[in-house]
C-alpha positions as CSV (number, residue, x, y, z in Angstrom):
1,X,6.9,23.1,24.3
2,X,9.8,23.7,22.0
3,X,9.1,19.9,20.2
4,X,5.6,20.2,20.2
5,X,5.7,23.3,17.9
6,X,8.7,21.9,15.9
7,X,6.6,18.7,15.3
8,X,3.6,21.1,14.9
9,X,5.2,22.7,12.0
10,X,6.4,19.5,10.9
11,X,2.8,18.2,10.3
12,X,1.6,21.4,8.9
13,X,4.4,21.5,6.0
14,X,3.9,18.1,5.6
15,X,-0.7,18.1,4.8
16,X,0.1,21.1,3.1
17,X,2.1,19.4,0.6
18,X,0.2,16.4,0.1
19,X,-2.8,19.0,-0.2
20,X,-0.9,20.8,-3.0
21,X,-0.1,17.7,-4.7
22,X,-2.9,16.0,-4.8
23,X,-4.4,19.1,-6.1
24,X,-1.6,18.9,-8.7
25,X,-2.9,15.4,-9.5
26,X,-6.3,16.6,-10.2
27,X,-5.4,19.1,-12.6
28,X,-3.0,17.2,-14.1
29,X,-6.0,14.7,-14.9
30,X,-8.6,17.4,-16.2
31,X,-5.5,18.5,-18.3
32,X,-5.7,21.8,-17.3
33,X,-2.2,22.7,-17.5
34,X,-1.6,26.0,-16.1
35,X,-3.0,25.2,-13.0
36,X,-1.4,22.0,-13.1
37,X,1.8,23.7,-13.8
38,X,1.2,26.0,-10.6
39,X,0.5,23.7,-8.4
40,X,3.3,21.0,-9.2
41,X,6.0,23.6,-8.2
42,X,4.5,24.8,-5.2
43,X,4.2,21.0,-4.0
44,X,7.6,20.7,-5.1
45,X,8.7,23.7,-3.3
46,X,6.4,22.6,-0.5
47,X,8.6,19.4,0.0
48,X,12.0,21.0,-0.2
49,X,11.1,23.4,2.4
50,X,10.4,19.8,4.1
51,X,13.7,18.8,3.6
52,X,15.3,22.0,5.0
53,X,13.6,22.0,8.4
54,X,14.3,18.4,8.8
55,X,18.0,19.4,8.3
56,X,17.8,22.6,10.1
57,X,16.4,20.6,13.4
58,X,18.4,17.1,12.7
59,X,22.0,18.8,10.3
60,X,23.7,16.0,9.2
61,X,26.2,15.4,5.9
62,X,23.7,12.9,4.5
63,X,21.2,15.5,5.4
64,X,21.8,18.0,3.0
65,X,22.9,15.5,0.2
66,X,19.1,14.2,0.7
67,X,18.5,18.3,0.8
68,X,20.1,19.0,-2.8
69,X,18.6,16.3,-4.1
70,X,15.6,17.5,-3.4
71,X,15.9,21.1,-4.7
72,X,17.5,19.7,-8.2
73,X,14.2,17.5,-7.9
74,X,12.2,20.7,-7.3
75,X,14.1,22.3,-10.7
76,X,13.6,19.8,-12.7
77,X,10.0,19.4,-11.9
78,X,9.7,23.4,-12.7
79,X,11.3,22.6,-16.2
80,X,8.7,19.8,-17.1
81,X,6.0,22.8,-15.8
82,X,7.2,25.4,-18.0
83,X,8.4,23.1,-21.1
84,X,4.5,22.3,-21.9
85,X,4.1,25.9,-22.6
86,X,7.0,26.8,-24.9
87,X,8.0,25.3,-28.5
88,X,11.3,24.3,-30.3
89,X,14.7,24.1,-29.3
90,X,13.7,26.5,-25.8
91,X,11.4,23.9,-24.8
92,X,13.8,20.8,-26.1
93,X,16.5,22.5,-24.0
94,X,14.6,22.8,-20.9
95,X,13.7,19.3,-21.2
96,X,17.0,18.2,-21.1
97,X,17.9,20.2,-18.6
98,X,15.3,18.9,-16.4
99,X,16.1,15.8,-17.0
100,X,19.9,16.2,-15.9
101,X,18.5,18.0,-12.8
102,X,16.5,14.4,-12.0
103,X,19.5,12.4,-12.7
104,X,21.9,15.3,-11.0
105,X,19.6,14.8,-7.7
106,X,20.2,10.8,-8.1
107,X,23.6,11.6,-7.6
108,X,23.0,13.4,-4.4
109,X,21.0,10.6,-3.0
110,X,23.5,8.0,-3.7
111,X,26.0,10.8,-1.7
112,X,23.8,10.9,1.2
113,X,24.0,6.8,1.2
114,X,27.7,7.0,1.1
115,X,28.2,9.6,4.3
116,X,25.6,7.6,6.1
117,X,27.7,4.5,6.8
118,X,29.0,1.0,5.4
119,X,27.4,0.4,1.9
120,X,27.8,-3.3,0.7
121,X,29.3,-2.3,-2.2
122,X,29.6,-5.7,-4.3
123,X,26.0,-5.9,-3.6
124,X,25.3,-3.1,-4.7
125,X,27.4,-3.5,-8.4
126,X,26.1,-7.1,-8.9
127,X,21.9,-6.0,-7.8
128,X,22.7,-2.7,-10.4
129,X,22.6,-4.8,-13.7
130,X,20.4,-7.3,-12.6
131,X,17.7,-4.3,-11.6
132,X,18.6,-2.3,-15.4
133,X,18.3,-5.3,-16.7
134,X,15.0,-6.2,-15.6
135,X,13.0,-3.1,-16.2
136,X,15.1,-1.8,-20.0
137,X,13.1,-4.4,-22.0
138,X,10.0,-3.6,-20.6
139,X,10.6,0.1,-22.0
140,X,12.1,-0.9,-25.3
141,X,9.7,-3.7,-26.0
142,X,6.4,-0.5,-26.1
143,X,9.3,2.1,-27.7
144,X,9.7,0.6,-31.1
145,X,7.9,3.8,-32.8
146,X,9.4,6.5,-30.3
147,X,11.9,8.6,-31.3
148,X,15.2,7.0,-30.8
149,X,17.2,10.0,-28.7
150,X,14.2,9.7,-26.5
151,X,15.0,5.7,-26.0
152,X,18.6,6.4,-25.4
153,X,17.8,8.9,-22.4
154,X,15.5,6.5,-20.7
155,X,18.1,4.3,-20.6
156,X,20.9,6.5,-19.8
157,X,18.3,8.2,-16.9
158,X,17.1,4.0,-15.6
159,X,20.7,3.5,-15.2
160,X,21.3,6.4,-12.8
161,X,17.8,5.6,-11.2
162,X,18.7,2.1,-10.4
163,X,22.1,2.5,-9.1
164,X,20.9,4.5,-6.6
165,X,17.9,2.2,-5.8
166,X,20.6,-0.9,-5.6
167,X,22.8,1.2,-3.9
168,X,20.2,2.0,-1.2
169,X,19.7,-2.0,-1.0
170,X,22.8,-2.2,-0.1
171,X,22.7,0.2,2.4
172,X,20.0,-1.4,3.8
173,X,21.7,-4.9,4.2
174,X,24.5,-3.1,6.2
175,X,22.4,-0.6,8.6
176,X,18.8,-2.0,9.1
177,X,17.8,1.3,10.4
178,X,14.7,3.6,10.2
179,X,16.7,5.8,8.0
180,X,17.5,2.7,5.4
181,X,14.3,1.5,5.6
182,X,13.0,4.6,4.9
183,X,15.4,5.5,2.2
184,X,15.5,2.6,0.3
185,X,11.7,2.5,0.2
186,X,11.4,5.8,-1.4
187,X,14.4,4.7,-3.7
188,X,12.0,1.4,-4.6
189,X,9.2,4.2,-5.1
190,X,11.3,6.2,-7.1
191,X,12.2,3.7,-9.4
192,X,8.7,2.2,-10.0
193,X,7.7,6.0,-10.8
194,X,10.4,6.9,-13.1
195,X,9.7,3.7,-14.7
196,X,6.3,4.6,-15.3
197,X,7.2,7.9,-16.6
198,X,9.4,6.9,-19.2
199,X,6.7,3.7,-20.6
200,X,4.0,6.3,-20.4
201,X,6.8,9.5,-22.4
202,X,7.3,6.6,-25.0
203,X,3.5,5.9,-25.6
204,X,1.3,7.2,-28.7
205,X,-1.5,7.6,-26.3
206,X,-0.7,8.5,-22.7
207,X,-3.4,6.7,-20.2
208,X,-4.4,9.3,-17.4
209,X,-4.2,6.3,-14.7
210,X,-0.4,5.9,-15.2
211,X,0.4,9.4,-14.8
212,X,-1.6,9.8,-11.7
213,X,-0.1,6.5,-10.4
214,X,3.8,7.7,-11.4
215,X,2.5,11.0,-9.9
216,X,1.7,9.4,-6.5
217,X,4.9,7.3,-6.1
218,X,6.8,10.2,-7.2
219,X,5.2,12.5,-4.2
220,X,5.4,9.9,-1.4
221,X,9.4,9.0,-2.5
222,X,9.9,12.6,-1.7
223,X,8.2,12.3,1.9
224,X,10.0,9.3,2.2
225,X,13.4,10.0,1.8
226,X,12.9,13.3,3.6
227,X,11.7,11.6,6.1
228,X,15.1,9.5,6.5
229,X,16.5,13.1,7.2
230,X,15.3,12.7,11.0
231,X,16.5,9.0,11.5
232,X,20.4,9.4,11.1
């Protein structure tokens, strides 16, 4: 009885925050911002409080590294809300501190890899360059009239972003288990997404289809690697 509701509550958490999200999406793409703005942190919120009962019924150190990853996710998606409505250096600020939130949350990921087991690390150190490598000139080649700060921190953010992807790789080549394959997946997701957001920041004219398409990969990373949570 006890797993049934535990899975039931599992499910419920889980369509809720798809619900929210995609309702997100939808806004987002009629550019109605306020309730675009709503809705991205209560999806956001919605898939931390994910996180947290996965690690309340499955506590583990890699656990709640995945956990405070996802609530400096959660923050940094609340600063990219709130930003759109402000102006100057208070909306410049809480850019940037989103944006260290994002990377700070990278950090735990790559945390919850280490305390999970063996890591490949040469793999992981010659795939990181190789990965940077491949996906920088396709940013730089569509930034040449951005702003050049803005440059500098997509590539300062890609290089956090694809450490932790190769690092998950490289996880992955050691363990083969659900919780690699599921990590590493969302890492691959991530990636792609943050990818996406940075070509489309960079861009004169922002196409709707790439933001909905980063906002999708973005959402089902998060499940993903939350996911993992139950497998170690």
């Amino acid at each position: 009885m006890e797993r049934k509701i535990t899975f039931l509550i599992f499910i419920l958490i889980l369509l809720f925050g798809i619900c929210l999200e995609s309702v997100f999406i939808v806004e987002d793409w009629k550019k109605k911002l306020k309730k675009a703005a709503w809705f991205k942190g209560l999806a956001s919120l919605c898939f931390t409080s994910l996180g947290a009962f996965l690690v309340y019924i499955n506590p583990s150190a890699p656990g709640w590294f995945i956990f405070l990853g996802l609530i400096l996710g959660m923050t940094g998606d609340i600063c990219l809300a709130v930003k759109k409505f402000l102006s100057g250096f208070i909306s410049a600020a809480i850019n940037v501190f989103g944006i260290l939130s994002f990377m700070a949350g990278h950090f735990f990921y790559i945390n919850a890899l280490i305390f999970a087991g063996k890591i490949n690390f040469k793999l992981a150190l010659l795939l990181w360059p190789v990965v940077y490598l491949i996906v920088i000139p396709v940013l730089l080649i569509h930034a040449k009239g951005s702003p050049l700060k803005n440059r500098i921190m997509g590539c300062i953010y890609l290089s956090v972003v694809t450490f932790m992807f190769s690092t998950s790789v490289a996880h992955w080549t050691m363990q083969r288990s659900s919780f690699s394959i599921l990590f590493s997946t969302g890492a691959f997701l991530f990636l792609i997404s943050d990818v996406i957001t940075i070509y489309n920041s960079l861009l004169p004219e922002k196409p709707k289809v790439l933001r909905a398409i980063n906002l999708s990969l973005y959402y089902t990373a998060q499940i993903l690697i939350s996911l993992s949570i139950l497998f170690f």
